[in-house]
C-alpha positions as CSV (number, residue, x, y, z in Angstrom):
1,X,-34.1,-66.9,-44.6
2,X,-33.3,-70.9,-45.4
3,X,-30.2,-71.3,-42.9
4,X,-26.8,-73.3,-44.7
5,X,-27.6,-76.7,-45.9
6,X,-26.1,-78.8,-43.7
7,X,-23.0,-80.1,-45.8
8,X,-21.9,-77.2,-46.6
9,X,-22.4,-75.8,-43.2
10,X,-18.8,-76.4,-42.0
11,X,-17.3,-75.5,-44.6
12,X,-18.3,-71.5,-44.8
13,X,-16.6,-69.1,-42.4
14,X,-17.4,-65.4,-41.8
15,X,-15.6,-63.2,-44.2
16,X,-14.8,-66.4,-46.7
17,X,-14.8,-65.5,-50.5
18,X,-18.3,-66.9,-51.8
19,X,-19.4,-67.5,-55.4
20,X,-22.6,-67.5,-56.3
21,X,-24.9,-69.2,-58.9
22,X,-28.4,-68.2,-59.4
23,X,-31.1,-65.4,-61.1
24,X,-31.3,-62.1,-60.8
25,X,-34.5,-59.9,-59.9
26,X,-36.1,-56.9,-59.4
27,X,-39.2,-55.4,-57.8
28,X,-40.7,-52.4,-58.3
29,X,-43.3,-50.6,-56.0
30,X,-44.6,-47.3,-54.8
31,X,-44.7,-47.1,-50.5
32,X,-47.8,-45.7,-48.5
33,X,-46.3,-42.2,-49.9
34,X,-46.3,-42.4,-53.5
35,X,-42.7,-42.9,-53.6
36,X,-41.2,-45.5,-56.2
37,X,-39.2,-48.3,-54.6
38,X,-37.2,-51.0,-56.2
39,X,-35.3,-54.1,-54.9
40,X,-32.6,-56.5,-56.5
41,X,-33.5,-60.1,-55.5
42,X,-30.3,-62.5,-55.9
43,X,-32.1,-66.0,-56.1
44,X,-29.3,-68.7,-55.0
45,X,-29.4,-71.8,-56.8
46,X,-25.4,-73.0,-55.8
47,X,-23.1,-71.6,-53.6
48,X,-19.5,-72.4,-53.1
49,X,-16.0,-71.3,-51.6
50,X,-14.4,-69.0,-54.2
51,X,-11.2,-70.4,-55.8
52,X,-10.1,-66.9,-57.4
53,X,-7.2,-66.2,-55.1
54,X,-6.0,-69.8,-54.5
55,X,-4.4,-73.1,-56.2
56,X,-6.7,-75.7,-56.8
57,X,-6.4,-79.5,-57.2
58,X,-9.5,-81.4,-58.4
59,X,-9.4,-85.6,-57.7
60,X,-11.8,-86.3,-60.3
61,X,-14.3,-89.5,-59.4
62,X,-16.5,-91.4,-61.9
63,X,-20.6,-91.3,-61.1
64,X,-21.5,-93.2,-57.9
């Protein structure tokens, strides 16, 4: 597992409302038994603090 990117790093808490962006996937397999197994795969691509529950002011800045 790819630990926290370091910006975001201190930022994210335990038990902090997270939202996602990313694919979905799943695998399919039989075991050593014959049984069928699947798994769904969430493939992050961004991750943020969710702003659901909360007030929100954005300070928009122009390109760098």
């Amino acid at each position: 597992m790819t630990p926290p990117a370091p910006d975001r790093r201190d930022h994210l808490s335990t038990a902090l409302r997270l939202a996602a962006h990313g694919r979905i996937g799943q695998h399919d397999w039989r075991n050593k038994q014959g049984e069928k197994r699947s798994m769904l795969v969430l493939e992050v691509v961004e991750i943020d603090a969710s702003v659901r529950f909360t007030t929100v002011t954005i300070n928009a800045k122009g390109p760098a």
